[in-house]
N, CA, C and O atoms as a CHARMM CRD file, in Angstrom:
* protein
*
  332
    1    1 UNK  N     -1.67500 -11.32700  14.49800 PROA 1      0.00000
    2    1 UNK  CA    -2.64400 -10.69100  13.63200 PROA 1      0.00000
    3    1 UNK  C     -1.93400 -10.16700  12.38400 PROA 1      0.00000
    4    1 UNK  O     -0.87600  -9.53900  12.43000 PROA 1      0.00000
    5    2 UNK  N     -2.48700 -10.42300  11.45000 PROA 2      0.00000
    6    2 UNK  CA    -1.71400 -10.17200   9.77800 PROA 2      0.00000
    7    2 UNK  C     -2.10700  -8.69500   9.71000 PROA 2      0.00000
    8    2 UNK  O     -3.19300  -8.19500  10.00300 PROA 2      0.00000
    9    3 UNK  N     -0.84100  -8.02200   9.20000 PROA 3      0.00000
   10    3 UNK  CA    -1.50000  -6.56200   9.26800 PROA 3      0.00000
   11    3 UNK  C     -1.95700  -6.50700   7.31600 PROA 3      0.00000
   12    3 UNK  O     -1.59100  -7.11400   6.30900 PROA 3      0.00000
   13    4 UNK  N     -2.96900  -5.36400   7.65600 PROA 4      0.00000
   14    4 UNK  CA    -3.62500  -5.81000   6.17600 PROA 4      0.00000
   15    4 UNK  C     -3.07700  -3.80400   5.22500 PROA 4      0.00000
   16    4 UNK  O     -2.56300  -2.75800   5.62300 PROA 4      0.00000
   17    5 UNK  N     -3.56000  -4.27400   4.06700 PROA 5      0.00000
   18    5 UNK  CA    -3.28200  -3.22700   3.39600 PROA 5      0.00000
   19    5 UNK  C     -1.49900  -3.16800   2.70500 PROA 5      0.00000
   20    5 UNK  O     -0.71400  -3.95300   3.23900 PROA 5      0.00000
   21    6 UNK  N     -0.93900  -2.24200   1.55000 PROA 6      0.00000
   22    6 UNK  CA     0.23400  -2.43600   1.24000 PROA 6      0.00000
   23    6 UNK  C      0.88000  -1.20400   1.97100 PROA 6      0.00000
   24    6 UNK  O      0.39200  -0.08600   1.80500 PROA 6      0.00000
   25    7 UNK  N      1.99700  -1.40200   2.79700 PROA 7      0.00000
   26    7 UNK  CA     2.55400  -0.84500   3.08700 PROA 7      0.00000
   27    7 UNK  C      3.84100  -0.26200   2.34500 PROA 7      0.00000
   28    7 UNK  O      4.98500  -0.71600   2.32000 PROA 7      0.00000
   29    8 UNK  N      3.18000   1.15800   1.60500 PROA 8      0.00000
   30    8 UNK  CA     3.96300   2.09600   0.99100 PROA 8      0.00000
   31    8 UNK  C      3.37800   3.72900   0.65000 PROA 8      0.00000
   32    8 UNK  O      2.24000   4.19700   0.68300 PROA 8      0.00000
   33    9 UNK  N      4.24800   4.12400   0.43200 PROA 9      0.00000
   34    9 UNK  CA     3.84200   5.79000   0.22400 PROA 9      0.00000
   35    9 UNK  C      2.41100   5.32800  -0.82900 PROA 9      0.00000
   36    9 UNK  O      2.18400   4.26100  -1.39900 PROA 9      0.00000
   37   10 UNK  N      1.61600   6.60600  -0.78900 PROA 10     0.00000
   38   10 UNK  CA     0.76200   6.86200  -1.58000 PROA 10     0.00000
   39   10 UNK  C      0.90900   7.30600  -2.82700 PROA 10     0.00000
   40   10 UNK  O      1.37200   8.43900  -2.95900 PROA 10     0.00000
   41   11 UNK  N      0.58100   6.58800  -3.93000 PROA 11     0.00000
   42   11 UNK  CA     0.96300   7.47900  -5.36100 PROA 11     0.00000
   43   11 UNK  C      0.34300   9.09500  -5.67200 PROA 11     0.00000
   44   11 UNK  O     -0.80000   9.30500  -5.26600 PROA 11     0.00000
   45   12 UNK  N      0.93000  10.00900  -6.24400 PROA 12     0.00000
   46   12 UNK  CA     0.88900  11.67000  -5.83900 PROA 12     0.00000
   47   12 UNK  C      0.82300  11.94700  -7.10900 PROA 12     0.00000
   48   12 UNK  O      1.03600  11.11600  -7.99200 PROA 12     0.00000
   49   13 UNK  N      0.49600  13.24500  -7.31900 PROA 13     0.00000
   50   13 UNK  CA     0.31500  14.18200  -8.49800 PROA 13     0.00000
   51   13 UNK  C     -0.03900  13.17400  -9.91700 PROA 13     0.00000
   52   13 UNK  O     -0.82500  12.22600  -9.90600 PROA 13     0.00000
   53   14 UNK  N      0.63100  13.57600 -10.92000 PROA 14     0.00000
   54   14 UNK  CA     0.21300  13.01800 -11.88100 PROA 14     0.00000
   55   14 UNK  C      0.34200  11.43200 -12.50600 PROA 14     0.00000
   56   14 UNK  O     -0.30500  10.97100 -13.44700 PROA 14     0.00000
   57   15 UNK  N      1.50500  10.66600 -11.59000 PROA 15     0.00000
   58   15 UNK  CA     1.12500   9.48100 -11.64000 PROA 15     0.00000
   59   15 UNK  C     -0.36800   9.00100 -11.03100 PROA 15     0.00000
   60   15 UNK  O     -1.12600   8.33700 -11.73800 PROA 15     0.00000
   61   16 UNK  N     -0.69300   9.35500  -9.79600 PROA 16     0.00000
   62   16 UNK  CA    -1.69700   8.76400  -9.34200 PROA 16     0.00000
   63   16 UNK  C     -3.20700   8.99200 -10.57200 PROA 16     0.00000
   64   16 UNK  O     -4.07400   8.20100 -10.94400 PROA 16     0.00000
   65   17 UNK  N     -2.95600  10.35500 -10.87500 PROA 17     0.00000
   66   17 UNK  CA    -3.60000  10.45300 -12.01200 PROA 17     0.00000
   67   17 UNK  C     -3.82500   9.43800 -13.02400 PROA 17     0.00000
   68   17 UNK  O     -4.82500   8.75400 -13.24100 PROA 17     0.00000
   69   18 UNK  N     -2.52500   9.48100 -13.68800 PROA 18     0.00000
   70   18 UNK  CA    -2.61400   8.15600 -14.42000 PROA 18     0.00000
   71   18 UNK  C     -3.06700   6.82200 -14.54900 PROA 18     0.00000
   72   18 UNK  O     -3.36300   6.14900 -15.53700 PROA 18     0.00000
   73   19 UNK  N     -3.05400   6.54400 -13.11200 PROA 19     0.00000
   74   19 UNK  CA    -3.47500   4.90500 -12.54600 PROA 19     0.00000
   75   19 UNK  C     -5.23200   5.49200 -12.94200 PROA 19     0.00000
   76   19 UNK  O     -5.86000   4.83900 -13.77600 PROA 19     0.00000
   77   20 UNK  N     -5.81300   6.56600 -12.36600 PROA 20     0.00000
   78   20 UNK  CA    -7.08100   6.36800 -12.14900 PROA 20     0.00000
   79   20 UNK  C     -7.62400   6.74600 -13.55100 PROA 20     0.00000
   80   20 UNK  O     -8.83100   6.97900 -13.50100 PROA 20     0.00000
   81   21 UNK  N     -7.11600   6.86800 -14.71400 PROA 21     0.00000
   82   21 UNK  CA    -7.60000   7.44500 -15.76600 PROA 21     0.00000
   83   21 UNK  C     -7.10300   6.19000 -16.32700 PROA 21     0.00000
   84   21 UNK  O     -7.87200   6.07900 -17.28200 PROA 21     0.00000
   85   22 UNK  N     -6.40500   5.26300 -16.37100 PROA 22     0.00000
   86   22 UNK  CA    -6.17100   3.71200 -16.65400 PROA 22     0.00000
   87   22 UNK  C     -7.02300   3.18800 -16.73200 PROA 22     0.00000
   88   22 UNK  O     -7.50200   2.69400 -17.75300 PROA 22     0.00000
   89   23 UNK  N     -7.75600   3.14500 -14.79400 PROA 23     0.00000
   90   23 UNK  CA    -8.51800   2.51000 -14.54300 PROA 23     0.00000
   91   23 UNK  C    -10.05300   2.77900 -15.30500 PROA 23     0.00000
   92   23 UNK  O    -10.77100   1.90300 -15.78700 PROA 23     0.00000
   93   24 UNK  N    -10.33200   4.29400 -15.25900 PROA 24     0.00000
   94   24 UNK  CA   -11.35200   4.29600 -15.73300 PROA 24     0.00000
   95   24 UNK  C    -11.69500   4.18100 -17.47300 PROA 24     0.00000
   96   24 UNK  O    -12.80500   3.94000 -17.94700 PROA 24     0.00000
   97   25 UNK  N    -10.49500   4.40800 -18.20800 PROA 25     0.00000
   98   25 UNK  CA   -10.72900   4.05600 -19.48500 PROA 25     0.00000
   99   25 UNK  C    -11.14100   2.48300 -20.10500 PROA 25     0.00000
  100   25 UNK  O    -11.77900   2.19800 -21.11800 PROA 25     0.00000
  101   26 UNK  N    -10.21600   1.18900 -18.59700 PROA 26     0.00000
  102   26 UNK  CA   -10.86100   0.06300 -18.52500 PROA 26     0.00000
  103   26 UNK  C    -12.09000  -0.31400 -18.26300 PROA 26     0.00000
  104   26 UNK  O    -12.45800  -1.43600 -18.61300 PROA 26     0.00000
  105   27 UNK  N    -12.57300   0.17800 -17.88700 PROA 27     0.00000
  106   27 UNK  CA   -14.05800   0.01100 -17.38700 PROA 27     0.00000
  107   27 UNK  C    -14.98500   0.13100 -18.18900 PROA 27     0.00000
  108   27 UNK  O    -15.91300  -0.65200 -18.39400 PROA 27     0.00000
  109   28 UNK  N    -14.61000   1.79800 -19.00100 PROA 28     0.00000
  110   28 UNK  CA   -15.91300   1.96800 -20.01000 PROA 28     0.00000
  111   28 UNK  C    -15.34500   1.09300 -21.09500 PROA 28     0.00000
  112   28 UNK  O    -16.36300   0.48900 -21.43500 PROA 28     0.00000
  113   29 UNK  N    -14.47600   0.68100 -21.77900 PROA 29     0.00000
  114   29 UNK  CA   -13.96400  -0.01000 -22.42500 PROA 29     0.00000
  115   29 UNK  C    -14.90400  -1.60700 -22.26100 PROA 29     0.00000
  116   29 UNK  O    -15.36600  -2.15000 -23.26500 PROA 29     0.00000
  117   30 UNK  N    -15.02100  -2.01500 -21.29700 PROA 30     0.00000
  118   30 UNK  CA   -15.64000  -3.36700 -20.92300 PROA 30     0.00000
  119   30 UNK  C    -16.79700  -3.27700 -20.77100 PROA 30     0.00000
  120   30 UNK  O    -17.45100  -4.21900 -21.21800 PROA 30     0.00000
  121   31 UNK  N    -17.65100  -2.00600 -20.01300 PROA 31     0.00000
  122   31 UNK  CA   -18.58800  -1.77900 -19.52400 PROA 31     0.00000
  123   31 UNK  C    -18.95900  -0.06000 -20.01800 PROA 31     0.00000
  124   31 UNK  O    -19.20700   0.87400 -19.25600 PROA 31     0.00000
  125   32 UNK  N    -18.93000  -0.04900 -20.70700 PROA 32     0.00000
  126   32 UNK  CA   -19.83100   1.23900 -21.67800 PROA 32     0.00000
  127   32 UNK  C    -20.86300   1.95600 -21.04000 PROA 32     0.00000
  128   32 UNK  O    -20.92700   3.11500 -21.45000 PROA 32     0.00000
  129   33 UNK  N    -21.57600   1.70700 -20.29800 PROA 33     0.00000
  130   33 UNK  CA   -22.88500   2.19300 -19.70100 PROA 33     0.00000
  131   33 UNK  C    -22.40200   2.25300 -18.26100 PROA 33     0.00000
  132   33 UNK  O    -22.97900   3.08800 -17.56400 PROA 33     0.00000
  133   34 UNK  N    -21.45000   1.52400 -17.68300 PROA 34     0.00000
  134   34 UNK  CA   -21.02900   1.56400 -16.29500 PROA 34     0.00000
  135   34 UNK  C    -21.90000   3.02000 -15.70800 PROA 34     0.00000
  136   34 UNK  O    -22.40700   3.93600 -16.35500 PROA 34     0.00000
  137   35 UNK  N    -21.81500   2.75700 -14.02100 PROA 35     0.00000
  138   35 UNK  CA   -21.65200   3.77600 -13.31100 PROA 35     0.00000
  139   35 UNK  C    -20.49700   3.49600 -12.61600 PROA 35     0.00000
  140   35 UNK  O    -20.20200   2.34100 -12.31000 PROA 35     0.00000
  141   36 UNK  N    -19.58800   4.77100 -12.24800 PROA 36     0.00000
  142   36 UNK  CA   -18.96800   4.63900 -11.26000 PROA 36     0.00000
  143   36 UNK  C    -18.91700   5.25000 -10.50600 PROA 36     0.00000
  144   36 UNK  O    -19.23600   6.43900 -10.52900 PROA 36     0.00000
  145   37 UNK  N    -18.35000   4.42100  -9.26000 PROA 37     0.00000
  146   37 UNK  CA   -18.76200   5.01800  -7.99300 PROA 37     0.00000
  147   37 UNK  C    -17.10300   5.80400  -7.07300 PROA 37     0.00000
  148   37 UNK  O    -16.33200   4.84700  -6.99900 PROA 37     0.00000
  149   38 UNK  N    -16.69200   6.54500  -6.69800 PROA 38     0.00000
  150   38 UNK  CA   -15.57000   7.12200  -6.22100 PROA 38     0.00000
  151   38 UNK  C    -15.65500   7.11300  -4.64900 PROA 38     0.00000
  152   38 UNK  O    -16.14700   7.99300  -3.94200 PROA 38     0.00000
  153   39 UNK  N    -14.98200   5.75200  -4.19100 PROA 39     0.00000
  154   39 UNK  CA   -15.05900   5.99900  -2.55000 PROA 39     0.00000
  155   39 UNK  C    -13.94400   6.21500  -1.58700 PROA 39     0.00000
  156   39 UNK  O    -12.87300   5.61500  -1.67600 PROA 39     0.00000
  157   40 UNK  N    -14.19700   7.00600  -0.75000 PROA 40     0.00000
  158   40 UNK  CA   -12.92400   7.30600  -0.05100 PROA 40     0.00000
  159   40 UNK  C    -11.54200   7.87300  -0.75700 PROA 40     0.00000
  160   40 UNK  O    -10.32700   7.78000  -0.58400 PROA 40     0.00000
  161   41 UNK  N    -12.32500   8.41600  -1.52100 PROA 41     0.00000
  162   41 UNK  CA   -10.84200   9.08900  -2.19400 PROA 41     0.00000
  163   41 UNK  C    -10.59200  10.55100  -1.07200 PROA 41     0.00000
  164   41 UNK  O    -11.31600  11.33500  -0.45800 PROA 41     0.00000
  165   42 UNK  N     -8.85300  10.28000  -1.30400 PROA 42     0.00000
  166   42 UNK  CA    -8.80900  11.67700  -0.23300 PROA 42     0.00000
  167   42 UNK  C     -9.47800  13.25000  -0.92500 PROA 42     0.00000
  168   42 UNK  O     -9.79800  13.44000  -2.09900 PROA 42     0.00000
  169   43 UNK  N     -9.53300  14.00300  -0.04600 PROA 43     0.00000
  170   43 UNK  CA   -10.46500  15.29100  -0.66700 PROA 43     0.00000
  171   43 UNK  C     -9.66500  15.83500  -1.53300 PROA 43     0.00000
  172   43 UNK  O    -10.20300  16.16400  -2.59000 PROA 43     0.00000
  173   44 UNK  N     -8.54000  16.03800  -1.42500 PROA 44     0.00000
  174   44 UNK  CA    -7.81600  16.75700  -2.68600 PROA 44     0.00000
  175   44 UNK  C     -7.73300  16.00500  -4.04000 PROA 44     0.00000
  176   44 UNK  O     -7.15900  16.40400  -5.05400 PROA 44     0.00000
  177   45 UNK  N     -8.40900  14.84800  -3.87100 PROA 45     0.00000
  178   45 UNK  CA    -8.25800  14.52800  -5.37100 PROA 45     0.00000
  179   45 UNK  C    -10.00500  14.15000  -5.62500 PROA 45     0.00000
  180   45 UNK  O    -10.41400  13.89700  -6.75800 PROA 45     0.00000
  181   46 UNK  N    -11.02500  14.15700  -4.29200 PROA 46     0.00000
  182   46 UNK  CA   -12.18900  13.98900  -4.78800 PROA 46     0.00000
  183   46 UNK  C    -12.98200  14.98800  -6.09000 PROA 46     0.00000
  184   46 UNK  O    -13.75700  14.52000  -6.92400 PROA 46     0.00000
  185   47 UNK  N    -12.53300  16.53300  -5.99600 PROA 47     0.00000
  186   47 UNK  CA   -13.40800  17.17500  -6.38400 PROA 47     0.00000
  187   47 UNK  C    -12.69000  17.07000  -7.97300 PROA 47     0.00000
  188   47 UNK  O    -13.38900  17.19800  -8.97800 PROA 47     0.00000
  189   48 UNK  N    -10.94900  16.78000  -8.05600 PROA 48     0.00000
  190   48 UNK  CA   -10.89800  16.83900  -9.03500 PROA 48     0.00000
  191   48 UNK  C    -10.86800  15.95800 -10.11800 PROA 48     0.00000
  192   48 UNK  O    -10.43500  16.18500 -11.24700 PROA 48     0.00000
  193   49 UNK  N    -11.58000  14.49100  -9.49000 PROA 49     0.00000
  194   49 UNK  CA   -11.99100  13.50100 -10.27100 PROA 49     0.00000
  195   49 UNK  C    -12.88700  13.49500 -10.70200 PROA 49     0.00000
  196   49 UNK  O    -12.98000  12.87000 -11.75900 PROA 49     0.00000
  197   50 UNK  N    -14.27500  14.28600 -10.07400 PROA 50     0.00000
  198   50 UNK  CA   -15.14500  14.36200 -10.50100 PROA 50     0.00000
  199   50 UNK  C    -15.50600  15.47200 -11.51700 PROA 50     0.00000
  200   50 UNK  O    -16.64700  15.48900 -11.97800 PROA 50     0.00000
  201   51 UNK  N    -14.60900  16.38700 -11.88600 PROA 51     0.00000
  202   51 UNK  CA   -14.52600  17.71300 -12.83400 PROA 51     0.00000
  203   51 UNK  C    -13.98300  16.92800 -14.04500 PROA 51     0.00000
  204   51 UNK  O    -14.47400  17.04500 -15.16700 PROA 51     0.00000
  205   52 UNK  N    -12.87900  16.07200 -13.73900 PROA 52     0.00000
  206   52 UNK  CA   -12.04500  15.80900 -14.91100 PROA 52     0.00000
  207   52 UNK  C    -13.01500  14.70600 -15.70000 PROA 52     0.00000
  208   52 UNK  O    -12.75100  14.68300 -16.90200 PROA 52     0.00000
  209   53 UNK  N    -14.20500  13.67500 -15.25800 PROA 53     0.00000
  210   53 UNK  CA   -14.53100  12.31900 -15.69700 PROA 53     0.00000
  211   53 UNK  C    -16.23600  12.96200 -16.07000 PROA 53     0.00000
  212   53 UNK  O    -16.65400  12.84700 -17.22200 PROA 53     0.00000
  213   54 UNK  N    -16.79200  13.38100 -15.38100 PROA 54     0.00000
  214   54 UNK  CA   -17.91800  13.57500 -15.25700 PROA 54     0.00000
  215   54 UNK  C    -18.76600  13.84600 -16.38800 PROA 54     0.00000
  216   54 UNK  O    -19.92400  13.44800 -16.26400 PROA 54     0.00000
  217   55 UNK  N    -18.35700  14.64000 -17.85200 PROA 55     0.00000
  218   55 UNK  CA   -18.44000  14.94400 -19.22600 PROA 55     0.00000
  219   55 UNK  C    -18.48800  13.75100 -19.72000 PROA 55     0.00000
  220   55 UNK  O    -19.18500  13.66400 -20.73000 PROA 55     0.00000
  221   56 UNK  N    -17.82600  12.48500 -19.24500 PROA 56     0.00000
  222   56 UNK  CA   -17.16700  11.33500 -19.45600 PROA 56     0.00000
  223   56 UNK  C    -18.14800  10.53800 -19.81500 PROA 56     0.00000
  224   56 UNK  O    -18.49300  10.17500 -20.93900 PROA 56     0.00000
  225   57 UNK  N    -18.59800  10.27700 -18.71100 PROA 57     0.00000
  226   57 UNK  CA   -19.25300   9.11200 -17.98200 PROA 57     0.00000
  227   57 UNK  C    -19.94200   9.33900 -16.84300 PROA 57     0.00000
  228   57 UNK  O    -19.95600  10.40300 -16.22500 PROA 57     0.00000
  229   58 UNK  N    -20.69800   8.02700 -16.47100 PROA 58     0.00000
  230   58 UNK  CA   -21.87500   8.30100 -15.30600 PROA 58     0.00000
  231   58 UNK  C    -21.06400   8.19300 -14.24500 PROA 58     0.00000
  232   58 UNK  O    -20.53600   7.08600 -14.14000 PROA 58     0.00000
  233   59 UNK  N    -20.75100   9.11300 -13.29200 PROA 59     0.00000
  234   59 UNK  CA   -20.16900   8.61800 -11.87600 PROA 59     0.00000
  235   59 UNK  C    -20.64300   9.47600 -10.68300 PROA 59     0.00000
  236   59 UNK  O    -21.60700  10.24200 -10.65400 PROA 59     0.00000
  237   60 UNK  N    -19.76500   9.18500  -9.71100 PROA 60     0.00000
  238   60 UNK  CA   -20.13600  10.45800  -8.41900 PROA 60     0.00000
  239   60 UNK  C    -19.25300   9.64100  -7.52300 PROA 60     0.00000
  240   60 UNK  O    -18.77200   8.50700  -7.53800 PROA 60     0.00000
  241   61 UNK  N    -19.23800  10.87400  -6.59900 PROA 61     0.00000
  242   61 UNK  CA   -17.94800  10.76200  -5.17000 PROA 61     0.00000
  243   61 UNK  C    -18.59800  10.33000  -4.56800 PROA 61     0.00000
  244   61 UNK  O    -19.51200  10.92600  -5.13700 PROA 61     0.00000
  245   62 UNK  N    -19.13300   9.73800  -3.79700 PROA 62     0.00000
  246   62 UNK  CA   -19.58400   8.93100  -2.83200 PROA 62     0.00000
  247   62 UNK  C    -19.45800   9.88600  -1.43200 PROA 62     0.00000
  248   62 UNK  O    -20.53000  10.03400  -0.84500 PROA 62     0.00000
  249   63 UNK  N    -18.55500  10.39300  -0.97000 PROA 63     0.00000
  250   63 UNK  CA   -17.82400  11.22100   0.28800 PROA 63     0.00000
  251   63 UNK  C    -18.69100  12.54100  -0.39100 PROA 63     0.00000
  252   63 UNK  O    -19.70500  12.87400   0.22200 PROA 63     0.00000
  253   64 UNK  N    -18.44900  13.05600  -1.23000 PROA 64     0.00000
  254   64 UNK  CA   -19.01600  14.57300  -2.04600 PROA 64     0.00000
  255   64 UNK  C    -20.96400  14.42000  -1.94200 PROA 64     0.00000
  256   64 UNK  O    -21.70000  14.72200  -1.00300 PROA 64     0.00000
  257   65 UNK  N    -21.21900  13.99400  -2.94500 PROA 65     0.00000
  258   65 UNK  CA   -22.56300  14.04300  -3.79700 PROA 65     0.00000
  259   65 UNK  C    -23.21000  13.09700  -2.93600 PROA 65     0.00000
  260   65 UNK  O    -24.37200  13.46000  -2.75300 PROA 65     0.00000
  261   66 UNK  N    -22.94300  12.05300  -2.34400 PROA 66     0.00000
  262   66 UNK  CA   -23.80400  10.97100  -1.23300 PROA 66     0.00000
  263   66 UNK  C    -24.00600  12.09000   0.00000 PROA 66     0.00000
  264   66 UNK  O    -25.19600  12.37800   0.13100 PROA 66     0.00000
  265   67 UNK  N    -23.41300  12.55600   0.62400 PROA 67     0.00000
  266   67 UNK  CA   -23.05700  12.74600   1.89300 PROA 67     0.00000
  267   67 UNK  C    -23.95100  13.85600   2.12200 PROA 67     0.00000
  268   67 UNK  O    -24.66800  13.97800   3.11600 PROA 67     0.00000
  269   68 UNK  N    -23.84300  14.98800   0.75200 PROA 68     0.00000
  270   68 UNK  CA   -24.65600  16.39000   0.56200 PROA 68     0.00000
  271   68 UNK  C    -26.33500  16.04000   0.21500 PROA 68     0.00000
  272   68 UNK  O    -27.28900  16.73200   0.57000 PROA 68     0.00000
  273   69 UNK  N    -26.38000  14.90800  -0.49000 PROA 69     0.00000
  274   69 UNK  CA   -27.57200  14.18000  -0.65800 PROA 69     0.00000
  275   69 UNK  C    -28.36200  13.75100   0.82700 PROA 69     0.00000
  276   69 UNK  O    -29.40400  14.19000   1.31300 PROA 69     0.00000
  277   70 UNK  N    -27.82300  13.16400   1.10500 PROA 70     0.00000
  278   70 UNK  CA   -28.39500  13.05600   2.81600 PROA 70     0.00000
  279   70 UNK  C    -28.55400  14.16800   3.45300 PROA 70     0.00000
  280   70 UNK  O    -29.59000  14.59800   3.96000 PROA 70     0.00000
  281   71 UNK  N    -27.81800  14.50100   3.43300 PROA 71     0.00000
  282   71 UNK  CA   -28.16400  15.95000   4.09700 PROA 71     0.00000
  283   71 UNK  C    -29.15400  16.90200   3.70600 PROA 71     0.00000
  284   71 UNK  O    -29.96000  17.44900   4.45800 PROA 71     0.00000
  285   72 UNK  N    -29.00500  17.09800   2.17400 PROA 72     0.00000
  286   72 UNK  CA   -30.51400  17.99000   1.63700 PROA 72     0.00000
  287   72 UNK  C    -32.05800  16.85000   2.47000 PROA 72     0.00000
  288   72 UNK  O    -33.05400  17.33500   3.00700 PROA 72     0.00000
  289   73 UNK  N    -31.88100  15.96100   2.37400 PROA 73     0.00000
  290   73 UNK  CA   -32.76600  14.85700   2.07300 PROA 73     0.00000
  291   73 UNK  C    -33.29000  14.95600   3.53700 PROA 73     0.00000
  292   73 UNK  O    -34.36400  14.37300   3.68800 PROA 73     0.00000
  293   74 UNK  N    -32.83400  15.50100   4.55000 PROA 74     0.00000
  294   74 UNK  CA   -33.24200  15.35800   6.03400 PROA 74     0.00000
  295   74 UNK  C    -33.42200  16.69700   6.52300 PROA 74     0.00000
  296   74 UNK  O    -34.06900  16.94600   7.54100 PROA 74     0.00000
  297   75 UNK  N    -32.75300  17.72000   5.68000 PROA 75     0.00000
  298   75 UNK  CA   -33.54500  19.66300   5.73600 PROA 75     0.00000
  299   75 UNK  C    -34.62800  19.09900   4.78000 PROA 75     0.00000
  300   75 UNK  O    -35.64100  19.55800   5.30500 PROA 75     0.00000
  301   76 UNK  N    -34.85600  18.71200   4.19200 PROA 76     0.00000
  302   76 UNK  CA   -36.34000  18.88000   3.18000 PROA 76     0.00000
  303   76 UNK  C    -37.29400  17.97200   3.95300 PROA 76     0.00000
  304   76 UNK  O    -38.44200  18.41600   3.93100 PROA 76     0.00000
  305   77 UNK  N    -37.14800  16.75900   4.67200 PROA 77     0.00000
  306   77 UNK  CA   -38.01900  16.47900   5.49900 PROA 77     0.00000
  307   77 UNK  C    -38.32300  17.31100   6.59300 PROA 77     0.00000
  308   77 UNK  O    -39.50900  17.57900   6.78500 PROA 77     0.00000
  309   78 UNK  N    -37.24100  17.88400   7.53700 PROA 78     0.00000
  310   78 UNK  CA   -37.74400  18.42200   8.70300 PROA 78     0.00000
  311   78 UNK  C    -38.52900  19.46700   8.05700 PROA 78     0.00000
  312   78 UNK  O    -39.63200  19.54900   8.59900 PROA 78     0.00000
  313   79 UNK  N    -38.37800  20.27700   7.12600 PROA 79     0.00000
  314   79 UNK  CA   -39.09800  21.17000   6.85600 PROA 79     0.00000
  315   79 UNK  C    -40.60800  20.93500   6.54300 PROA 79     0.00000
  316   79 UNK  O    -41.52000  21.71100   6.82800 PROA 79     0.00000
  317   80 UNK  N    -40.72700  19.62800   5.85200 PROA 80     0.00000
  318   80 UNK  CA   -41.95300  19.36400   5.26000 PROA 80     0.00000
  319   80 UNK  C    -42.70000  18.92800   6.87400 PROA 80     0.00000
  320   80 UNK  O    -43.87100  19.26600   7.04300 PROA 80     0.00000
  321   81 UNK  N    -42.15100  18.37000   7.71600 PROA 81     0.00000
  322   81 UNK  CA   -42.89900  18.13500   8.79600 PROA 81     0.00000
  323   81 UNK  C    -43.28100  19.24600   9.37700 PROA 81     0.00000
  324   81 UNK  O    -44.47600  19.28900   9.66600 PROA 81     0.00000
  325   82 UNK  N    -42.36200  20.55200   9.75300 PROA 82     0.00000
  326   82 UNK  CA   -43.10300  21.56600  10.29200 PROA 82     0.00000
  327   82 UNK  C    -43.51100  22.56400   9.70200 PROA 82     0.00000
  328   82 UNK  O    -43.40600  23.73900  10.05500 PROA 82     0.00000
  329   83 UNK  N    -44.07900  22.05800   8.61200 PROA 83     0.00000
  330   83 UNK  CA   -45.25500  22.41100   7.62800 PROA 83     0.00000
  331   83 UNK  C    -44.73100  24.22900   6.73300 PROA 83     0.00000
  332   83 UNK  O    -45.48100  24.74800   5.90600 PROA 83     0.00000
């Protein structure tokens, strides 16, 4: 069985920064109106991708803003059912 994924440390502090502010300056660059979507990013860098880009451009954490979304979304039904 091929093991999958690159096997190496994780990029940290302000390089990793860099890669993702690369990435996202490519995007609107190509795609101007983009949304983007942030998945599985670990939590210490979810909340602060979304503080640093968000003024930016259209995006959201996926793990953050999806997850809290479901959740409002199923207290506002049970509630509406028991009237």
């Amino acid at each position: 069985m091929q093991d999958l994924g690159l096997r190496q440390p994780r990029l940290e502090g302000e390089e990793y920064l860099s890669i993702i502010d690369e990435f996202i300056e490519a995007v609107l660059t190509r795609w101007p109106k983009a949304i983007v979507q942030f998945e599985d990013f670990q939590m210490k860098w979810a909340f602060k991708t979304l503080k640093c880009y968000r003024e930016r451009f259209c995006m959201f954490n996926d793990d953050v803003q999806v997850t809290a979304g479901v959740a409002l979304a199923g207290l506002l039904g049970t509630v509406r059912e028991q009237g």
